[in-house]
C-alpha positions in Angstrom: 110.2 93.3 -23.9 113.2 94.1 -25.7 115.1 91.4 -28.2 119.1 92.1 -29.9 118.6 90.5 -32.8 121.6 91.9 -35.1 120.3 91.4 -39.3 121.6 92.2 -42.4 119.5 94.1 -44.6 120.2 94.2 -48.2 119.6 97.1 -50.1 120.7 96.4 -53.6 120.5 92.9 -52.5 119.2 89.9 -51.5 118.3 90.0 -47.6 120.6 88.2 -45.5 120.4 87.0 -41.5 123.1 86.4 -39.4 123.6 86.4 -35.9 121.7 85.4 -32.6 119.6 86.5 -29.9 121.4 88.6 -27.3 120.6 89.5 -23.9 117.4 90.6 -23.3 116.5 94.4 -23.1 120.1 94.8 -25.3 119.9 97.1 -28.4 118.5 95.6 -31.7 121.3 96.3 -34.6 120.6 96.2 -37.8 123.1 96.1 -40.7 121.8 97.4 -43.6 123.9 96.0 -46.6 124.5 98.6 -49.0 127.1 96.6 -51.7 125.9 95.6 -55.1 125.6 91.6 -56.1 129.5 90.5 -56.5 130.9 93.2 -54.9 131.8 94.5 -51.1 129.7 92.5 -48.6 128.5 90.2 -51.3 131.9 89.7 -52.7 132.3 85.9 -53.8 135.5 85.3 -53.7 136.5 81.8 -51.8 138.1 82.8 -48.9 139.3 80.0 -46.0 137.8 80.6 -42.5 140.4 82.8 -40.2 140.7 83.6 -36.7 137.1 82.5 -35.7 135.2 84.2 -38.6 133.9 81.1 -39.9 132.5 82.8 -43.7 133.6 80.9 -47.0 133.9 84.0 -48.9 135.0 87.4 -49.1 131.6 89.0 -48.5 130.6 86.4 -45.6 133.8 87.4 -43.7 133.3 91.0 -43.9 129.7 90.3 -43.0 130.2 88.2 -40.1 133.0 90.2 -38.4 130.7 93.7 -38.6 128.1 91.7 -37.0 130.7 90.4 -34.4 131.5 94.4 -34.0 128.1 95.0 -34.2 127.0 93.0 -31.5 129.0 94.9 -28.9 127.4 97.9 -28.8 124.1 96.0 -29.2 124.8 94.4 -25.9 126.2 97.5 -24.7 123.5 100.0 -25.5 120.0 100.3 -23.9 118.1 101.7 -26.5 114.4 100.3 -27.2 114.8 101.8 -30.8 116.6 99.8 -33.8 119.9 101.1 -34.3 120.3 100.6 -38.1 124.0 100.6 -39.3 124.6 101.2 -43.7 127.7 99.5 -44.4 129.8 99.1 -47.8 133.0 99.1 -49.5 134.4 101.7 -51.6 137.4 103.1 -53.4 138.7 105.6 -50.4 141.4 108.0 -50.6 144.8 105.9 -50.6 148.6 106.0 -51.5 151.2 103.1 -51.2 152.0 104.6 -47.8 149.2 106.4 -46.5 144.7 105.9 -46.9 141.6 106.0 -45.2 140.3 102.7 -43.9 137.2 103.8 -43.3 134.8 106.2 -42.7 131.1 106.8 -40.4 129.1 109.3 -39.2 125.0 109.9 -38.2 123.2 110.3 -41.4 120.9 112.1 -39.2 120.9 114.2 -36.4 118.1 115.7 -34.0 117.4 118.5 -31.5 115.1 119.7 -29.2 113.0 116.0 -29.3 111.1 114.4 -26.6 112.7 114.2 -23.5 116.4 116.0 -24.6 118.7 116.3 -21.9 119.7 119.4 -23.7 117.7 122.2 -25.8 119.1 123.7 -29.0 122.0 120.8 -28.9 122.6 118.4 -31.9 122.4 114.7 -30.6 123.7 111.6 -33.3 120.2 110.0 -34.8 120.5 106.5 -32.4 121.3 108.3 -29.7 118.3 110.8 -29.8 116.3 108.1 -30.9 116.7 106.0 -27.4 116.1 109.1 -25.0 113.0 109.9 -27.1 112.2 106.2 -27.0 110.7 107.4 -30.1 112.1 106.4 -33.9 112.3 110.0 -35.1 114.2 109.7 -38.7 110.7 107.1 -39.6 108.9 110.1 -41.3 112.1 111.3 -42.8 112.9 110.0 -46.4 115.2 107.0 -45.9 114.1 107.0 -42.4 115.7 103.4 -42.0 118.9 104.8 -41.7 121.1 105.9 -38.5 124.4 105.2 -39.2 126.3 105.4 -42.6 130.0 103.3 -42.7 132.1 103.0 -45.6 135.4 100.8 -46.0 138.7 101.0 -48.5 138.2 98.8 -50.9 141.3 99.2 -52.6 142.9 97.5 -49.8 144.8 94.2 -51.1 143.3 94.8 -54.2 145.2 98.1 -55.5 148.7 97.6 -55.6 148.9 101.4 -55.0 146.9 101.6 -51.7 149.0 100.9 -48.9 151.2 98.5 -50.6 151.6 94.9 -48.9 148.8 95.5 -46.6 145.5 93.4 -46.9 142.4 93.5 -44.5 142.1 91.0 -41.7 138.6 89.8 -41.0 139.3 86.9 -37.9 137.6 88.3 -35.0 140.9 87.4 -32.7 142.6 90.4 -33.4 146.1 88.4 -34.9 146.4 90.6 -37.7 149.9 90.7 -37.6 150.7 93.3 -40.4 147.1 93.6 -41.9 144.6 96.0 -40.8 142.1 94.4 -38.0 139.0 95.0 -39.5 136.7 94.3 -36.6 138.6 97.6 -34.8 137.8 99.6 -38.0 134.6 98.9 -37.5 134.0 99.3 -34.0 135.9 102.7 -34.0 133.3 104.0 -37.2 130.1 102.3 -35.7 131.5 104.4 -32.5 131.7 107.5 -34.6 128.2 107.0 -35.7 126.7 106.5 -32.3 128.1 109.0 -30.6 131.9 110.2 -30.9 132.2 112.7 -33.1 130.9 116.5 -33.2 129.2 118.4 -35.9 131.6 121.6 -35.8 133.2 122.5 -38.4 137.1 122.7 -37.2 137.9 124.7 -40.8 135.3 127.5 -40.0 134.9 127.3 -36.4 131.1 127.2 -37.1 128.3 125.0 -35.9 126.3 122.8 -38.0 122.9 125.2 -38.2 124.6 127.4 -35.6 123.5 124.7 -32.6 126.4 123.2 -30.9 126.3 119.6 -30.4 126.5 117.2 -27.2 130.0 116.5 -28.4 131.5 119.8 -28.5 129.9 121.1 -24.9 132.1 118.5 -23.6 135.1 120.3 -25.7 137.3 122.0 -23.5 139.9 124.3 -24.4 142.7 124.7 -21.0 144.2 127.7 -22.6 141.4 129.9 -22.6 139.5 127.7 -19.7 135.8 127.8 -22.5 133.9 125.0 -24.0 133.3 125.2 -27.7 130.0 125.6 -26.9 130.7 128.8 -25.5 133.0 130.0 -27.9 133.0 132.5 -30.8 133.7 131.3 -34.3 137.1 132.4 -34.2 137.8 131.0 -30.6 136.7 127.4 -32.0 139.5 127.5 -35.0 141.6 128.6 -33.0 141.1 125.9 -30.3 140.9 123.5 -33.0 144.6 123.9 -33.7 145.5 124.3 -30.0 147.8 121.2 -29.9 147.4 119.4 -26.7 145.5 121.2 -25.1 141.9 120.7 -26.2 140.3 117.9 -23.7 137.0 116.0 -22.6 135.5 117.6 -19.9 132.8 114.9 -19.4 132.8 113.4 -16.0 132.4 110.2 -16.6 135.7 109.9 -19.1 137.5 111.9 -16.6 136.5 109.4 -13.7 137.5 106.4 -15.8 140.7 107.1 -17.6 142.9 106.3 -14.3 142.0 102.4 -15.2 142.8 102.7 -19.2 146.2 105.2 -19.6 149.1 104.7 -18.2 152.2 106.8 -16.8 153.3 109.7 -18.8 156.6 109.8 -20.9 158.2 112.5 -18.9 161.8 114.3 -18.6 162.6 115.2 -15.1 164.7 118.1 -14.4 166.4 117.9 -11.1 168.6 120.6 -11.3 169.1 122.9 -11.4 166.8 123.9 -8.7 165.0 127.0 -10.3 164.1 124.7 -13.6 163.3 121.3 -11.6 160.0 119.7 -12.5 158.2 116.9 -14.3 157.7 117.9 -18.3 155.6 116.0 -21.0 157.9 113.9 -23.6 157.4 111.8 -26.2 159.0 108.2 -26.2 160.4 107.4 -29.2 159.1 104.1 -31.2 162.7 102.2 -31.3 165.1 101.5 -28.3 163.9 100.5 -25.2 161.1 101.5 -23.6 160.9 104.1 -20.7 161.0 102.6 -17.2 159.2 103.9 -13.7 162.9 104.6 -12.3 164.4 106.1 -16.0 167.2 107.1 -16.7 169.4 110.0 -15.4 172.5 112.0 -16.5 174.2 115.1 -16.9 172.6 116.5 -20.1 175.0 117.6 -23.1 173.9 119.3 -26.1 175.8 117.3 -29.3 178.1 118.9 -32.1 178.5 117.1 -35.3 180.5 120.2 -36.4 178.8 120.2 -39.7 176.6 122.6 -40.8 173.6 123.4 -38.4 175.7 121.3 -35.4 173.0 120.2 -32.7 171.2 118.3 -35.7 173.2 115.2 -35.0 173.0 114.0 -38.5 176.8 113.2 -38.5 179.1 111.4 -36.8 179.3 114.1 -32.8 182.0 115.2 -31.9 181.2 115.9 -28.3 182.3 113.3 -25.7 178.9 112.1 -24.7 180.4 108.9 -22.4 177.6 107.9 -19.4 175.6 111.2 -20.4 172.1 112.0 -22.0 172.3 113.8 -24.9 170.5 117.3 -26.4 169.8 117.0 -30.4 167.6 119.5 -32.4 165.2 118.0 -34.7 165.4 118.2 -38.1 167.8 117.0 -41.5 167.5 113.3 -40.7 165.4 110.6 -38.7 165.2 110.2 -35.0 166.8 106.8 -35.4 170.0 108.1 -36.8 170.6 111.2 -34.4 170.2 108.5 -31.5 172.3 106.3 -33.1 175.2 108.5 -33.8 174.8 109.8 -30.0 175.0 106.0 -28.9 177.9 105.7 -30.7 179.8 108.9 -28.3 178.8 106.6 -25.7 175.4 108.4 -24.6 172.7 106.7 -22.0 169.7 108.5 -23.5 169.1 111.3 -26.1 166.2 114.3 -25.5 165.6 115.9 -29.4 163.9 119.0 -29.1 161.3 120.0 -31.6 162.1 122.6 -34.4 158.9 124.2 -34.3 156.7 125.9 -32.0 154.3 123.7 -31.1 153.9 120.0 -30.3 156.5 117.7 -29.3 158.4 115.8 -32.1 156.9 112.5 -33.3 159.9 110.4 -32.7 158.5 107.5 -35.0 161.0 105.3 -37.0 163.3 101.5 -36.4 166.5 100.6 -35.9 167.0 97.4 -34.0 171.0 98.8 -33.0 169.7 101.1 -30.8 169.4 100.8 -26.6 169.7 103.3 -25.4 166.3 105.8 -24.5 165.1 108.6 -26.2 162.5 111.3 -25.8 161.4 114.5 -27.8 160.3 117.7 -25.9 159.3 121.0 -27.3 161.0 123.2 -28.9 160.5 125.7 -25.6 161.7 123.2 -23.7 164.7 122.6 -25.3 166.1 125.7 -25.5 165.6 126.1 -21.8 167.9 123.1 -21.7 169.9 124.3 -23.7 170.5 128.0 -22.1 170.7 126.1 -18.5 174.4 125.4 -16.5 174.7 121.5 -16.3 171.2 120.4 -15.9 170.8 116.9 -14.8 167.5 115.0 -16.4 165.7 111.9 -16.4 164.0 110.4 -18.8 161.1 108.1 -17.4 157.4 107.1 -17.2 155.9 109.6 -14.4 152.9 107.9 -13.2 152.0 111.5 -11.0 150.5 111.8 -14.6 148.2 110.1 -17.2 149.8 109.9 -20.8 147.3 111.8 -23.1 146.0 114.0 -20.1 145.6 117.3 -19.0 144.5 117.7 -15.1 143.3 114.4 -15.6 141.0 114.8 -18.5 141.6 112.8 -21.5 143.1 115.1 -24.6 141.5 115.4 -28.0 143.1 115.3 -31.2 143.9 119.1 -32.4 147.1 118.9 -34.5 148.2 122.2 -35.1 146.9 121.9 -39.1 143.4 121.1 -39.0 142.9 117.9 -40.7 139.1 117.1 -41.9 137.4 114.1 -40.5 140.4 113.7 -37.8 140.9 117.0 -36.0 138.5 117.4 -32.4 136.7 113.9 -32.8 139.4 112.0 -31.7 141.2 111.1 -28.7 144.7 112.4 -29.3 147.6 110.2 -30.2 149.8 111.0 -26.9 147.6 108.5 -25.1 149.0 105.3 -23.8 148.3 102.8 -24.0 146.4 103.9 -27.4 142.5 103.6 -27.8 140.0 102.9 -29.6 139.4 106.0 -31.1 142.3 107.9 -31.7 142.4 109.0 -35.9 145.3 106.2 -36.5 144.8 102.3 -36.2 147.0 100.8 -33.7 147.9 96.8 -33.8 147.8 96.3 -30.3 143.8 97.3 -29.9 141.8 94.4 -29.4 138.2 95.9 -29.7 136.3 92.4 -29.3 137.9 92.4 -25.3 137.6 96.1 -24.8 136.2 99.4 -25.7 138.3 101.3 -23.5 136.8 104.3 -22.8 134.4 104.9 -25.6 131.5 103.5 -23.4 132.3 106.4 -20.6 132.4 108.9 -23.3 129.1 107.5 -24.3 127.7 108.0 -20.9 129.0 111.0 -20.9 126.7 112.1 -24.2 123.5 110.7 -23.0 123.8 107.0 -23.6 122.1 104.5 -20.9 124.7 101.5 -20.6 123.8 98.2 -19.9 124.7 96.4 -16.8 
């Protein structure tokens, strides 16, 4: 019979238990404690107990919630092998603005074992592990180990690493401005157990020249291939093909109706020969996009200075009870919608100023209410080129946000950024998940997974009940 039992192994340490019995037949997680004495997970600082993490001290609260973390995908998994987690702190990469919270990946990884689903195909170390029903890594050298994690520790320490921001560790997820540590942790443990490939995006090459059970499910809509079935070249490519690299796994495809929501869209409805529903991004400030939008003649704005349909300046063009067209570029998002609120616009579309992608839209300004979207840069200049085209800008819910033909969309910005690019879902979904490459405050890991447990399924993962 099996027993979750979720430890804390010390391995420059002294050996620590936390935790309780889970369901029965639930994967046993261990938590192998790799921080020195004083330092990390053994850190003594007195700390006061916070949103339900009851620990005392630094190290107890970063213990306790990686357990709490822990102990949902021990009662998630069905896996009669240990799954045997390495966690500790460390200086990560970091500026007052920008940093890695964290990192995790399978320390090992196994093909062609007892009982694979798959030959010649990479499969993470736990995962393997539980189809084999077998504990392959024990004759390997540090065979205890499946899953290696690794969090900032310059985070509320370093006055230079992301300045103002300290972890959280309550397990209740008000984090407010902090970083929520238990989602940093769930999204790396998830990494280590299965989401993530072992293709180099870079080089376009395989790890040993065997694809991986992650990148078979790697679909490229452009060229209609799998990674799997791809040449070198084909893979970098793909791996810059912004938006449109997806998961092809049934089982993500099947389930992502109940976890995204309607897309940001513009609506052309005329003229005639251009009407049809078109990806946008909503912007961060103003209000957010209804189901019945907002329509209007759309007018591209003048500033009259310098490169005109910037918006930067104060526009000239009368923009009363219309939606106005604004290249990106010079200045923020805020301030071009801003200055086209003032003309007396109902919305804004900004087109993008490169080829590829839409524009981010990111940025505050409280004064603003009126909508805004950014389309591509294609996009726009069809709007541009077109006689009085009347748009809307809404939430289309004929379409999934982060979705292409249904299937959920993976991270491939159009530079390839290392440890980010393909093992991600991509940041256009909505609401966000678990495991896109940027922590968002309104994931709540301890209620849900989102769709990580179908894209576990989807890799060879048996799921509890």
């Amino acid at each position: 019979m099996r027993r979750s039992r979720l430890a804390v192994l010390a391995l420059f340490a002294v050996s620590v238990v936390l935790g309780a019995a889970a369901p029965a037949s639930a994967a046993t997680v261990i938590l192998l404690n790799g921080d020195p004495p004083g330092a990390g997970l053994n850190d003594p600082t007195p700390a006061t107990p916070v949103g339900g993490n009851p620990g005392t001290t630094l190290g107890q609260q970063r213990i306790y919630a990686y357990l709490f973390a822990a102990d949902i995908f021990g009662q998630l998994l069905d896996s009669d092998i240990d799954i045997r987690i390495y966690a500790s702190f460390a200086n990560l990469g970091c500026t007052p603005t920008s940093g890695t919270l964290g990192s995790a990946g399978s320390w090992y990884i196994f093909r062609d074992f007892p009982n694979a689903p798959v030959a010649e195909t990479w499969f993470h170390s736990s995962l393997a592990e539980a189809i084999a029903v077998e504990d392959l890594s024990a004759p390997l050298f540090q065979g205890f180990l499946d899953v290696f994690s690794q969090f900032n520790a310059r985070i509320g320490t370093d006055p230079n690493c992301l300045t103002g921001r300290n972890w959280y560790y309550g397990v209740d997820h008000d984090a407010g401005s902090d970083f929520d540590f238990l989602n940093v942790v769930a999204h790396e443990i998830a990494h280590g157990l299965g989401f993530s490939n072992f293709v180099s995006e870079a080089s376009g090459l395989p790890n040993g020249g065997f694809h991986d059970v992650f990148s078979r499910q790697q679909l490229d809509v452009t060229t209609g291939k799998r990674w799997s079935d791809m040449t070198q070249a084909e893979i970098q490519a793909s791996a810059v093909n912004d938006g449109n690299v997806v998961w092809a796994g049934l089982e993500v495809t099947s389930q992502a109706p109940s976890f995204l929501g309607p897309r940001p869209s513009l609506k052309i409805q005329t003229p005639v020969g251009l009407k049809g529903s078109f990806e946008a991004q909503a912007a961060a400030f103003g209000p957010a996009l209804t189901g019945e939008g907002t329509t209007g003649l759309l007018v591209a704005a003048d500033d009259g200075v310098g490169v005109g349909a910037d918006g930067c300046e104060p526009i000239l063009t009368n923009l009363s009870d219309k939606i106005a067209l604004i290249d990106r570029g010079t200045c923020t998002f805020a301030q071009k919608v801003a200055n086209a609120q003032a003309r007396g616009a109902k919305g804004v579309v900004i087109a993008n100023n490169v080829p590829q992608g839409l524009p981010s839209m990111g940025g505050a300004d409280p004064s603003v209410t009126i909508p805004s979207v950014g389309v591509t840069q294609a996009l726009g200049a069809t709007l541009r080129a077109s006689h009085k085209p009347v748009v809307r800008l809404l939430l289309d819910d004929d379409f999934l946000a982060g979705a292409v033909d249904g299937m959920v969309r993976l991270y491939a910005p159009p530079v390839v950024a290392p440890g980010s690019s393909g093992s991600h879902w991509d940041v256009t979904a909505s609401p966000n998940l678990l495991m896109e490459p940027f922590l968002n405050s309104d994931l709540r890991a301890a209620d849900s997974l989102d769709l990580t447990p179908a894209q576990f399924v989807d890799v060879g993962w048996q799921l509890l009940p």
